[in-house]
N, C-alpha and C positions, 0 to 999 in steps of 0.2 A: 211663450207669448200667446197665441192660440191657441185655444182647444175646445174641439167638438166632444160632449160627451153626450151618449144615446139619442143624439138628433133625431126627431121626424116631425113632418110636414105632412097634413091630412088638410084635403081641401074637401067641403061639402057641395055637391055637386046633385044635378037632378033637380026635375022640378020641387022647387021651394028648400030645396039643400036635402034630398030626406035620404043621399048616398054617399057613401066617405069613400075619396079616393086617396089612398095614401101614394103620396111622391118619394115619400124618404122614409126610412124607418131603420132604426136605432145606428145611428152613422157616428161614430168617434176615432176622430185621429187629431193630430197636430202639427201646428207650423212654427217652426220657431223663427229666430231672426238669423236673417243672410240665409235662408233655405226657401229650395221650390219645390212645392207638393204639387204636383200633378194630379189632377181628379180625369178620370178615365172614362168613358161608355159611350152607347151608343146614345142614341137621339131618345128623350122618356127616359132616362136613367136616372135620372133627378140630379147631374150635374149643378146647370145653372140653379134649379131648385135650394141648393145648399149654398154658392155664392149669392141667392140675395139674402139668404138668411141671415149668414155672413157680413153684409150691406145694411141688415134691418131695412133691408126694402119687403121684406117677407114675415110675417110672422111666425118663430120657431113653436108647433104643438106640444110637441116633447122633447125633455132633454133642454141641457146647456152648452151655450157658446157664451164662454168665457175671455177675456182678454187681459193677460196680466193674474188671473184666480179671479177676474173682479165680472159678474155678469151683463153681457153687454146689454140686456133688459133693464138692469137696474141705473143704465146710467141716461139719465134724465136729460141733459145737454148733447142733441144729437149734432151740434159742433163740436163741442168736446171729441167726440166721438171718431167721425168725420178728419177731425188734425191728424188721427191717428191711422186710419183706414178709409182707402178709396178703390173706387173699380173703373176699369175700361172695360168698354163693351164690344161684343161683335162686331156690330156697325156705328163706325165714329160718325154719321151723316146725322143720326138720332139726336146726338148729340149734343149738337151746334141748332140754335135756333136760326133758318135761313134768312129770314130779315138783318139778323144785326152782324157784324164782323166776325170775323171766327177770335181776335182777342179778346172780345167779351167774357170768357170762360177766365181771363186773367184780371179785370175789371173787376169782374164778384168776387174773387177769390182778397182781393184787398179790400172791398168792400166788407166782407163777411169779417178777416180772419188778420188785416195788418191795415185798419184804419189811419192808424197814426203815422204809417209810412210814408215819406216827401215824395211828389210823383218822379221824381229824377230819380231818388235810387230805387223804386219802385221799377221804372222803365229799365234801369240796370241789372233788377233779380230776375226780371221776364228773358231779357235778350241772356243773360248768363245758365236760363233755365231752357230757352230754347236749343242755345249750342250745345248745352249737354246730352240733349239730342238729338243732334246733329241734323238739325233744322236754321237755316238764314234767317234771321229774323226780321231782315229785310225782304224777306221773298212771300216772309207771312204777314207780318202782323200787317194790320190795316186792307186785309182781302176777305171776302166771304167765303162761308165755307163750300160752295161749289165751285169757287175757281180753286180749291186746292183738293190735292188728290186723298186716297183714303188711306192712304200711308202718312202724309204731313200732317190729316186731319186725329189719325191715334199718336203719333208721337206726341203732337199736341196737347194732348188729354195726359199722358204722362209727364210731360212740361208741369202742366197743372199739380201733380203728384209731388213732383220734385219742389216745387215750389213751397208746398205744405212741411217738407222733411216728413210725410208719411212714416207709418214703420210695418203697415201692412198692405199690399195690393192685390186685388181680386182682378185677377187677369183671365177675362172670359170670353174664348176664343177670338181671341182679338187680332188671331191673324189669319183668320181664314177666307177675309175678304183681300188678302193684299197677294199683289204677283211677287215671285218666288226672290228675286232681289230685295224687295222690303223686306220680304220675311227675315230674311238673314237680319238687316239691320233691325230689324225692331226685338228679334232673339238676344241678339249682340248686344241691346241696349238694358234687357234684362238680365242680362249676367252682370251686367256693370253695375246695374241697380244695388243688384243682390250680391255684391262683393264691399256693397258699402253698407252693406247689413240689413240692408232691406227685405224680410219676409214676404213671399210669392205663393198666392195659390192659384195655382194656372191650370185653368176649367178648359179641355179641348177632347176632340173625340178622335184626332189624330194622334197614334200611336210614335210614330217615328218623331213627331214634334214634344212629346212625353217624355223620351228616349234623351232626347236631343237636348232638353231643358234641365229637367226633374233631379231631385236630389232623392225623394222616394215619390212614390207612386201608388195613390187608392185606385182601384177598378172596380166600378159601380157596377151592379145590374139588376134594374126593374128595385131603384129607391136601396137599396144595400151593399155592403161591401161583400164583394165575391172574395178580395185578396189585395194584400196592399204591403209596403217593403219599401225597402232601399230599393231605388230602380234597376240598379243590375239583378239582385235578386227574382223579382217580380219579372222583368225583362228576359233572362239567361236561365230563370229556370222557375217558369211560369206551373204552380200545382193547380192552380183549379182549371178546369175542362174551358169556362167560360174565356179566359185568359188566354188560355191556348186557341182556343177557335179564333179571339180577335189576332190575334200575333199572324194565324196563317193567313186571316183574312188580306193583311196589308200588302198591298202589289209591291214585286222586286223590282229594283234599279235595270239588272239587265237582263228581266224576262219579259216576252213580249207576249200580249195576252192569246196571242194565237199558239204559244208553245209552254202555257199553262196546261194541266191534265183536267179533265172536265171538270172532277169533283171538287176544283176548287181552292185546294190546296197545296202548299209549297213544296211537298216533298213527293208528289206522285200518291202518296197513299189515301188511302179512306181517310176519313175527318172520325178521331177517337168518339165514340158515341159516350156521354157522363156515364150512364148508367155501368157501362162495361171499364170502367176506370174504378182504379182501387180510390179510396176516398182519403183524399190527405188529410182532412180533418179528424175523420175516425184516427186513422193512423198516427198523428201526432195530439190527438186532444190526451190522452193522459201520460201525466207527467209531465205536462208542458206548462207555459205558461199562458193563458187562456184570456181572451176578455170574449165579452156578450157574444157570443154564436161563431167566434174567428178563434180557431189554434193555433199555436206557432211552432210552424215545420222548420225554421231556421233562427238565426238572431236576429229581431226587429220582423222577421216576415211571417205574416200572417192570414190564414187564408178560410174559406168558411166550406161547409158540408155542399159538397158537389152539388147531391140528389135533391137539393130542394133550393139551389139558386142564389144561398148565403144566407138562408133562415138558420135558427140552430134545431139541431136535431130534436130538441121537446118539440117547437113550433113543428117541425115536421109530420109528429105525432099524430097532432093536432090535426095538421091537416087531413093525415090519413083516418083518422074517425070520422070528420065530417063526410 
């Protein structure tokens, strides 16, 4: 359905644009349908950077995103487009303009995309599109978006999704604003999504919610893929250095942070330093089956050259002349 091939994103930056900051650079995997990829890192990882690309709310520098083999640049009707692919955001508050009703979001959408629909059964595909997310639609519709909370105001916005029959959604950390009971419910509403075949790329920088969601899993760092797999793979037997530091970084259920060891990490020991790590790249790059700067140490898993952060080893070269 999806596919990123050699994505990157360079913004020009500095007085009068005269310095290139690259956010992404050469980034390819894919989403199919009834699957959830999880996009991995920390904060600058160029995460969201590749969901708005994804959105064409961004424009892609280099490289193709594709949808269907068909380029999502080349397709001129960004309702077209849009029927097929939608995003939740962070913060549903954004979202909602505060003057008008938070139904408004259902108003446009017939407006845009089912004019010819009677407003009766119209009022019937909203309330059947609320329940599905187990939202009253007596509790919302005809309220503003501050008298509802920021759990009703994102299920809402996937109301809006459902509504569409979508067949891709950019799910960008969209639950990081909500307490730990919505989260369940809004996870639980994405499996339900994505059992009716609905494709998920779920942009978060929490690990256990990766874990938790994901069917495979890319880990970004500083605009590239460190490593990327089926999530058990990538999760249970994590090869790049980068990957392993985020896994120990994640606080245990039942350790408490005064009987953590100073250095940080979950097992008592020193934190592996990359340099002092055999390189699974090196190690599985021949004979394997290879794309742009990533080798594959397993089937479907793929991970990039330690010592240079998921460059490939020419770029490294490279770097080390300059």
């Amino acid at each position: 359905m999806l596919k990123l091939d050699g994505v990157s994103k360079v913004y020009r930056v500095g007085a009068f644009g005269g310095r290139a900051l690259t956010a992404v650079s050469g980034v390819g995997f894919e989403v199919g349908e009834g699957e959830v990829v999880s996009l991995i890192g920390e904060s600058g990882s160029g995460k969201s950077t590749i969901g708005r690309m994804v959105l064409r709310l961004t424009q892609v520098s280099g490289g193709t995103i594709t949808l269907d083999g068909r380029d999502i640049s080349s397709i001129r009707d960004r309702k077209e487009y849009y029927r097929q692919v939608q995003g939740v955001f962070q913060d549903p508050f954004s979202c909602f303009n505060p003057i008008f009703r938070a139904d408004r979001v259902f108003a446009l959408i017939k407006e845009q995309y089912f004019p010819g629909v009677g407003a009766r059964e119209w009022r019937g595909r909203v309330e059947d599109a609320l329940e599905s997310v187990r939202l009253d639609p007596g509790n919302v519709l005809g309220k503003y978006p501050h008298q509802l909370s920021g759990g009703q105001l994102q299920r809402m916005l996937i109301a809006r999704a459902v509504l569409l029959d979508i067949r891709l959604l950019v799910a960008d950390e969209i639950i990081s604003m909500l307490d730990a009971s919505t989260r369940i419910d809004v996870l639980n509403l994405l499996a339900d999504l994505r059992a009716r075949g609905l494709g998920i790329l779920f942009v978060t920088h929490d690990l256990s919610l990766g874990n938790y969601v994901s069917d495979r899993t890319v880990v970004l760092r500083d605009g590239r893929i460190a490593e990327m797999g089926p999530t058990p793979l990538v999760f249970g037997d994590p090869r790049h250095p980068y990957t392993r530091s985020l896994l120990a970084a994640v606080p245990r259920l039942h350790t408490k942070w005064t009987d953590a060891p100073v250095d940080g990490t979950a097992d008592g020991t020193a934190e592996e330093r990359a340099e002092d790590l055999p390189c699974a790249y090196h190690e599985a790059a021949q004979g394997s089956r290879t794309r742009p700067g990533l080798a594959e140490v397993a089937d479907g898993h793929f991970v990039a050259c330690s010592g240079c952060a998921g460059a490939a080893p020419e770029e490294k070269k490279m770097k080390e002349r300059a």
